[in-house]
ROLUM-493627 format. One record per residue: y negated, z, x negated of N, C-alpha, C, CB in turn; residue in three letters. Coordinates in steps of 0.001 Angstrom, whole numbers, padded with zeros to 6 digits, always signed. Atoms other than C-alpha are relative to their C-alpha. Glycine has a CB too. Example, Ala and Ser with C-alpha at 12.3 -4.5 7.8 and 13.67 -1.06 7.14 Angstrom:
residues 2
+001190+000000-000890+004500+007800-012300-001200+000000-000900-000027+001246+000992ala +001190-000060+000820+001060+007140-013670-001090+000730+000770-000462-001415-000414ser 
This chain:
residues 203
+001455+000121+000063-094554+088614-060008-000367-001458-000240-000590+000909-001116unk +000602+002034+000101-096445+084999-059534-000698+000526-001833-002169-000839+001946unk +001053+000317+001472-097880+083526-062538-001891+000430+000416+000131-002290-000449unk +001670-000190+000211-101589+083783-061099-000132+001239+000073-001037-000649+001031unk +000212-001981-000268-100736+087673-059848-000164+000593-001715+002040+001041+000964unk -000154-000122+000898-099936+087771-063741-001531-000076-001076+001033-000788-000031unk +001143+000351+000424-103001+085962-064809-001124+000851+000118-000227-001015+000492unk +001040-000713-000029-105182+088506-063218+000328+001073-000396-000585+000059+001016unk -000495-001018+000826-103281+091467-064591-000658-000144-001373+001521-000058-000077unk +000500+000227+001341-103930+089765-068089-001819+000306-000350+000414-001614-000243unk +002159+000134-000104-107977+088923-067340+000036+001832-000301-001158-000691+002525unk +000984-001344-000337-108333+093046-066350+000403+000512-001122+000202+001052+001408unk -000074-000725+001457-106406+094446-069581-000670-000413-001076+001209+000020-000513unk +001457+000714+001317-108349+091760-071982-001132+000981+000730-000664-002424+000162unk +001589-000319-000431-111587+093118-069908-000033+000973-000625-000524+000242+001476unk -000115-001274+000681-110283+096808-070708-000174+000259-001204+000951+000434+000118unk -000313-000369+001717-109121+096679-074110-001384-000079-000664+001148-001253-000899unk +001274+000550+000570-112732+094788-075101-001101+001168+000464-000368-001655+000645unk +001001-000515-000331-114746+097884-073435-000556+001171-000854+000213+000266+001167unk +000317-000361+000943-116526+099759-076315+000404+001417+000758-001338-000478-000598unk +000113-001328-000430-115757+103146-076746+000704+000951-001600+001031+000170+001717unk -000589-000371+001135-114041+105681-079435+000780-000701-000799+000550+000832+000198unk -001328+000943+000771-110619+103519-080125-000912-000957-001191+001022-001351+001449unk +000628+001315+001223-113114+100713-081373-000505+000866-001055-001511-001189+000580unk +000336-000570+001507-115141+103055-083628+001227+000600-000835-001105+001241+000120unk -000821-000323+001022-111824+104658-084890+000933-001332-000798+000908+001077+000665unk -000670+000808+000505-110268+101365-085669-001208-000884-000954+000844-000709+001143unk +000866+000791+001020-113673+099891-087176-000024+001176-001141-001704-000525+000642unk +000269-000857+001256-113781+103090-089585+001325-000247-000871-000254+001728+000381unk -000994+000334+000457-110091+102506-090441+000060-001173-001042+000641-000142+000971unk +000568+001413+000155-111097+099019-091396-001095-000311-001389-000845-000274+001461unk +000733+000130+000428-114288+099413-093079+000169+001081-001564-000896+000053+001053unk +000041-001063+001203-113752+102841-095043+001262-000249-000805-000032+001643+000527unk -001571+000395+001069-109779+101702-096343+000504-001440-000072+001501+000803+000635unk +000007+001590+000264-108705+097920-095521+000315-000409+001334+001126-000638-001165unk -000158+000507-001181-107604+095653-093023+000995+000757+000538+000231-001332+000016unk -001724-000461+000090-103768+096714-093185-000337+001220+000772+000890+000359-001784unk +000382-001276-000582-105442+100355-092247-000580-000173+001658-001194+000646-001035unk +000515+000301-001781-107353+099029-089133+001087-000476+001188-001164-001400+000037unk -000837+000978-001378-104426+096833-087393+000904+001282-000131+000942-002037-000287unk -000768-001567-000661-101979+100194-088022-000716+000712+000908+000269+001187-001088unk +000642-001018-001011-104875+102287-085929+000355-000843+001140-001731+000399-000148unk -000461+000824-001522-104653+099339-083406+000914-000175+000357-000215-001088+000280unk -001205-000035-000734-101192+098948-083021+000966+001258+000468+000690-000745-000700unk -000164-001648-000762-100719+102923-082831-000864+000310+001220-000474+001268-001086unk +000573+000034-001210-103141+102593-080254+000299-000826+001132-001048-000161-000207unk -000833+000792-001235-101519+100307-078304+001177+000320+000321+000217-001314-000171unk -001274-000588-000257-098148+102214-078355-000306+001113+001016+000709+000532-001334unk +000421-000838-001035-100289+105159-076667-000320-000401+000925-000760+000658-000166unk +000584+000162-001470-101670+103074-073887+001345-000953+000523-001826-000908+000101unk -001431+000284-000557-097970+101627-073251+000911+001193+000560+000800-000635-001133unk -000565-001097-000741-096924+104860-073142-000669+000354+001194+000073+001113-000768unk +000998-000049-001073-100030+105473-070683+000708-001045+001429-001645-000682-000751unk -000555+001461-000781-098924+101787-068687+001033+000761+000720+000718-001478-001071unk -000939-000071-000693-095642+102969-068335+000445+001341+000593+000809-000540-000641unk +000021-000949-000625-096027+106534-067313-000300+000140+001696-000735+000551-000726unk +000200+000693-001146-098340+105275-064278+001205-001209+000598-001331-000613-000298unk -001062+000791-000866-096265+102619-063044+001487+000923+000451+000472-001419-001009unk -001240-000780-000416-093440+105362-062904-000542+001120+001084+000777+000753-001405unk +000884-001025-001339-096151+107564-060940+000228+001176-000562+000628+000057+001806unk +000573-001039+000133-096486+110139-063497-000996+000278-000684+000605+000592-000217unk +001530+000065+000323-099920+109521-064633-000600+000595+001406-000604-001725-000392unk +000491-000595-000669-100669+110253-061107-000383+001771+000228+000540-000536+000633unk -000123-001161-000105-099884+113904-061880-001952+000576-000811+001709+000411-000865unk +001706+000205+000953-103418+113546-064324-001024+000075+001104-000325-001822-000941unk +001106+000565-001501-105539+112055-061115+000325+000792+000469+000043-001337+001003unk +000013-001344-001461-104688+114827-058502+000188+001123-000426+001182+000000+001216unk +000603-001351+000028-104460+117533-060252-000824+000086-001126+000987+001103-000026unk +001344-000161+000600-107462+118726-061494+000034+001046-001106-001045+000404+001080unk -000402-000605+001323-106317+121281-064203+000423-000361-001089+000664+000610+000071unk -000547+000736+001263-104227+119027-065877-000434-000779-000771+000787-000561+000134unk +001028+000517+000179-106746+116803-065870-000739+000336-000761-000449-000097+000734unk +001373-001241+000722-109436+119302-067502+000932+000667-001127-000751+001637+001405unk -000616-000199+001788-106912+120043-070508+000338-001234-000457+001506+000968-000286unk -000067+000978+001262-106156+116765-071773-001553-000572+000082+001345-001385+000145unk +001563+000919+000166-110030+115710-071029-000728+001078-001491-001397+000184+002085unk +000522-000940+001324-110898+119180-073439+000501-000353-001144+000331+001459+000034unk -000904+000243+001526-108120+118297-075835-000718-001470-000579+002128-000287+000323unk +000746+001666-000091-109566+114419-075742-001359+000444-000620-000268-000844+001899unk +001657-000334+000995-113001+115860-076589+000268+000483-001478-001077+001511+000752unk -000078-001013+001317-111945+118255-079248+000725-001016-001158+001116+001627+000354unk -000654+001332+001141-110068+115150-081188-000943-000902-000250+001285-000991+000562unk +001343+001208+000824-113150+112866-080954-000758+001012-001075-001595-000756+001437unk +001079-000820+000988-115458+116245-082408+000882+000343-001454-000594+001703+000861unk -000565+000139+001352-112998+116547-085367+000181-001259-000385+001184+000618-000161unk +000266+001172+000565-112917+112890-085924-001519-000421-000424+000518-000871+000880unk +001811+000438+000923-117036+112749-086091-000168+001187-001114-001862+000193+001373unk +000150-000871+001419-117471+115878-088344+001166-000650-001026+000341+001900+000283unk -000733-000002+001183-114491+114484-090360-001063-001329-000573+001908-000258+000205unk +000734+001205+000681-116805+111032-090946-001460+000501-000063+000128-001507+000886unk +001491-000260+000303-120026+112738-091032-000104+000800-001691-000675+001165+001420unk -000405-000878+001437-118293+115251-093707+000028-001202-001137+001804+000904+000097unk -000282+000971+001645-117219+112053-095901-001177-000832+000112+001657-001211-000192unk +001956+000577+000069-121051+110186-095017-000419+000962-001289-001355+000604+001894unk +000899-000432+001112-122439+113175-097184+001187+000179-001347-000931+001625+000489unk -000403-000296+000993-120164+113178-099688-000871-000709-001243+001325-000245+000124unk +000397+000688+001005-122115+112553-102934+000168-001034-000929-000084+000482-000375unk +000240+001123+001301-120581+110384-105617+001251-000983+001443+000877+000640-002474unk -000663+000978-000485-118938+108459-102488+000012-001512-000167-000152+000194+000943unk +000403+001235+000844-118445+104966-103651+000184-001491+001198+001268-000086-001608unk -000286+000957-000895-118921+101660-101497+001132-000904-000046-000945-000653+000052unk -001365+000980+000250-116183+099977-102676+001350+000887+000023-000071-000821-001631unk -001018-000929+000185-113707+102728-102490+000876+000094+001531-000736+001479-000514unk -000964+000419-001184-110713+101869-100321+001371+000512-000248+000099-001599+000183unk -001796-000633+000098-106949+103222-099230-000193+001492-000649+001279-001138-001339unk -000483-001466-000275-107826+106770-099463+000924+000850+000989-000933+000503+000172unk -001076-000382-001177-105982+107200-096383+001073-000574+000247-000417-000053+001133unk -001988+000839-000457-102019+106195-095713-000545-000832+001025+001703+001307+000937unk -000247+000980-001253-101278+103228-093539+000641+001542+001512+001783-001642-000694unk -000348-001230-000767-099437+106482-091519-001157+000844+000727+000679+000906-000957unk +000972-001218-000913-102629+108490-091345-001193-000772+001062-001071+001143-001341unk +000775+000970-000637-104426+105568-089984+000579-000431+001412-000114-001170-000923unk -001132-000757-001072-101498+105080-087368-000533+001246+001044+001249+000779-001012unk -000084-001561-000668-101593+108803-086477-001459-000160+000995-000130+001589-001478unk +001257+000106-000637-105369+108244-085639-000241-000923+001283-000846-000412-000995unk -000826+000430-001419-104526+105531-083385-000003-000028+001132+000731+000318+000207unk -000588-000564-000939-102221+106828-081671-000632+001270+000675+001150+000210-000474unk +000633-001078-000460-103867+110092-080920-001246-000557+000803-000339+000952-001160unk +001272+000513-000532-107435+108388-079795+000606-000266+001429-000706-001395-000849unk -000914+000561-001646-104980+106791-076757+000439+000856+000286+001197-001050+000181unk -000642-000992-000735-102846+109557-075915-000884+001470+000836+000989+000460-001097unk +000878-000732-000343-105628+111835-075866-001109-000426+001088-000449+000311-001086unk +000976+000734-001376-107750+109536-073316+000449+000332+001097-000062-001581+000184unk -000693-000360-001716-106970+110772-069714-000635-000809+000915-000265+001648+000673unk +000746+000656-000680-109439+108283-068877+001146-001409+000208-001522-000156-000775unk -001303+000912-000035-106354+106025-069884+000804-000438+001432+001057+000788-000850unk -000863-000397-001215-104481+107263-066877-000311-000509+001148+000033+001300+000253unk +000779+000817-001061-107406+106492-064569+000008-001185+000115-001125+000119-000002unk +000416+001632+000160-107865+103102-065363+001718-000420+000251-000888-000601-001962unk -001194+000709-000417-104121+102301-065259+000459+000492+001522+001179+000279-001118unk -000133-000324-001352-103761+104194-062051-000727-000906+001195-000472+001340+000055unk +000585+000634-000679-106254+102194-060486+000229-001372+000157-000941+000237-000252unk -000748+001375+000177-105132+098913-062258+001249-000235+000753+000377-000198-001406unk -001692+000226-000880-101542+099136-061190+000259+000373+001306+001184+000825-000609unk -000164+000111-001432-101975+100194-057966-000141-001036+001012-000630+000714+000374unk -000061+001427-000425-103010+096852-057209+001165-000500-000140-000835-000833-000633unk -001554+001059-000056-099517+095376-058463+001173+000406+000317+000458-000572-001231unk -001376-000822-000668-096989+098133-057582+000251-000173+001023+000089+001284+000086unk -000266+000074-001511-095104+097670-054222+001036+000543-000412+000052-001313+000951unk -001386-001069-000391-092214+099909-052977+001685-000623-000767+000213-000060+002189unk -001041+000830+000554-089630+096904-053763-000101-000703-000888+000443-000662+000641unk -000055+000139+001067-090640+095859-056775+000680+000018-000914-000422+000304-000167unk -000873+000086+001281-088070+094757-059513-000558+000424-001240+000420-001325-000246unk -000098-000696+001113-087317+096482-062615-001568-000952-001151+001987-000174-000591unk +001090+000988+000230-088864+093479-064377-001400-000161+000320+000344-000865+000399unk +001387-000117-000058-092175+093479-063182-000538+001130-000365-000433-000232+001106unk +000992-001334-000193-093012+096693-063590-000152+000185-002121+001188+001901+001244unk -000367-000175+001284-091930+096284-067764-000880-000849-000558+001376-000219-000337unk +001057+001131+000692-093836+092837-067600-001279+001170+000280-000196-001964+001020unk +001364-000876-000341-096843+095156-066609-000686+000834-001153+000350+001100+001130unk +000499-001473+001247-096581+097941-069530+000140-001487-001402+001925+002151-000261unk +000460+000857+001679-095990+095073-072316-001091-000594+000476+001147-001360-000825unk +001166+000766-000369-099016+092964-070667-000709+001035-000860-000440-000259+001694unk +000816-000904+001032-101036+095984-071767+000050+000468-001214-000132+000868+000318unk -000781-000657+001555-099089+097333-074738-000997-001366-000564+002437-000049-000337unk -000090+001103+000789-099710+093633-076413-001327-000448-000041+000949-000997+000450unk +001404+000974+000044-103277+092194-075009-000855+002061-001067-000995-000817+002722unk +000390-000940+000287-104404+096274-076346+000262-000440-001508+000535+001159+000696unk -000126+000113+001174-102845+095667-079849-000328-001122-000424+000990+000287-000333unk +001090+001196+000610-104333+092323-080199-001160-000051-000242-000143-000910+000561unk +001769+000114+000032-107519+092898-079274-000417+001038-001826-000920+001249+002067unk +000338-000478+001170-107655+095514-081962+000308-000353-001536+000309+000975+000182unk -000378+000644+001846-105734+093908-084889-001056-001381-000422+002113-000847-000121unk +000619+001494+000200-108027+090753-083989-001634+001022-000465+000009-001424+001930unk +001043-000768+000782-111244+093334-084628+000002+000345-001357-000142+001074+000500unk -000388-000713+001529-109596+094928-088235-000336-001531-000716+002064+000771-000274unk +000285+001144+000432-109329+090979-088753-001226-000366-000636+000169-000654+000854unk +001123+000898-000071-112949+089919-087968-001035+000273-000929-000552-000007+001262unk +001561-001065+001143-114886+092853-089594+000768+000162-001576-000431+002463+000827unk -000453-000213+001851-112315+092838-093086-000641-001470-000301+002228+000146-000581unk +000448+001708+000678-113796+089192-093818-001243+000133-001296-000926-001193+001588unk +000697-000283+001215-114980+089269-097296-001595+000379-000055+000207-001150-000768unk +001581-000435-000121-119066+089127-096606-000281+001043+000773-000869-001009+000540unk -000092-000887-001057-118977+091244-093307+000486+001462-000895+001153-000633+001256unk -000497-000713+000428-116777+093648-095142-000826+000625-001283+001105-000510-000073unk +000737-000400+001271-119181+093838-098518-000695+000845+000687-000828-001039-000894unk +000918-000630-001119-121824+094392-096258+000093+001436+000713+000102-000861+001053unk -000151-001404-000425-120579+097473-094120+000248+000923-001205+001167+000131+001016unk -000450-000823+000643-119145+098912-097351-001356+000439-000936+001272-000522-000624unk +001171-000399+000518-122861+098976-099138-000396+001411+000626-001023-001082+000238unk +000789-001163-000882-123743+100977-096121+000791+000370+000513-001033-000182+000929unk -000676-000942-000309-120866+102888-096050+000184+001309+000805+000078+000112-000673unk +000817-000794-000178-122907+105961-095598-000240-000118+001153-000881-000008-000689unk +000610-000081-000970-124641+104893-092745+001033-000482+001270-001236-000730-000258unk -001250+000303-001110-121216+103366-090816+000425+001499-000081+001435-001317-000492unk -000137-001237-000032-120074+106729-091685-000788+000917+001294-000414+000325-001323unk +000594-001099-000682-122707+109085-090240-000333-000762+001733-001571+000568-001027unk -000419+001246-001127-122807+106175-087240+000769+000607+001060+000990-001282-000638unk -001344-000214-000479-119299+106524-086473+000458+001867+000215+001009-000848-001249unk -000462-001468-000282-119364+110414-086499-001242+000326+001133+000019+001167-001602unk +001399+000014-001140-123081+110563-084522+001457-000443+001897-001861-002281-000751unk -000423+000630-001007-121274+108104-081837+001555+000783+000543+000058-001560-000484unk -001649-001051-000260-117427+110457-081842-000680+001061+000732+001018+000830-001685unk +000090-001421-000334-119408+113558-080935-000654-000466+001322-000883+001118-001092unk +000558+000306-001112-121555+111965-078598+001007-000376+001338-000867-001056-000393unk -000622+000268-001117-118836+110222-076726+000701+001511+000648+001059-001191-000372unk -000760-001274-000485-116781+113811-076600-000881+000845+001131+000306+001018-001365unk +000317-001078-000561-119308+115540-075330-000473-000586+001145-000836+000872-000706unk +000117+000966-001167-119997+112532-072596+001731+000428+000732-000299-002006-000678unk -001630+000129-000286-115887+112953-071910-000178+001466+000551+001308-000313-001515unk -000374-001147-000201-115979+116683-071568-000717+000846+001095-000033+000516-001142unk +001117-000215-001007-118936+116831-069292-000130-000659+001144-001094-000190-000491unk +000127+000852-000813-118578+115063-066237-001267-000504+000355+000550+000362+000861unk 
């Protein structure tokens, strides 16, 4: 693979990774409601799922997702049904009463992880987007090598982008700030989970 063929690979996964959607709200709640340490585990479990994603497509069995249309329509239900238990679980801890703004690391570095990882694996929209991406760079004779530079390109610009978010928003003022209005990132971040699911589940 040329360096500039490379270059534009890079540009479209930065473009990707940066395009708002669940991952970001589960890695800004990670972040905001426990610490930094909690946010860059969601992001770098989320970047292990869209490597696994990367390198499924480039092997051409993501395509099995895209053409058939059943298989398709259970991980898009399962994908919904993981965002609607992720917003009732942050709408549930929004009303919790003596919830405290400063109250951090209720959740494992692990369960933060788990969350993640699941947000990506559960995306089938994942599949699309790398199906479409890599079909641009796959050819028949294509070395081993390129096809590996391809899945770390994504694996890596994916887990940056998000550990560089856990970064930006833990910064002492930023961070006071959301945690006052805990509450309202809360009920936010669960409003915006259900909404996207039920955008995902509905064509």
């Amino acid at each position: 693979m040329s360096f500039m063929l490379w270059l534009s690979l890079l540009l479209i996964c930065v473009l990707g990774a940066m395009s708002p959607g669940p991952s970001l709200a589960v890695v800004l709640r990670q972040t905001v409601s426990n610490s930094r340490g909690h946010g860059i585990a969601a992001g770098c479990a989320h970047a292990l799922g869209v490597g696994l994603w990367a390198a499924m497509t480039v092997w051409g069995l993501a395509l099995l997702v895209s053409r058939h249309e059943l298989a398709y329509q259970l991980i898009t239900w399962a994908g919904a049904a993981y965002l609607v238990w992720l917003g009732i679980g942050a709408l549930r801890h929004a009303a919790t009463p003596d919830i405290q703004a400063q109250k951090a690391g209720h959740e494992s570095l692990l369960s933060a992880a788990r969350s993640g990882l699941l947000i990506s694996l559960l995306n089938p929209k994942l599949a699309v987007f790398f199906t479409a991406l890599f079909s641009q760079f796959v050819s028949a004779d294509q070395v081993w090598q390129d096809q590996v530079l391809m899945v770390l390109t994504a694996t890596i610009v994916d887990g940056a982008w998000y550990s560089l978010v856990a970064v930006l928003f833990s910064q002492p003022r930023l961070l006071a700030w959301l945690r006052r209005h805990l509450k309202r990132v809360e009920q936010l971040t669960g409003v915006v989970l259900i909404g996207l699911a039920v955008r995902v589940a509905i064509p």
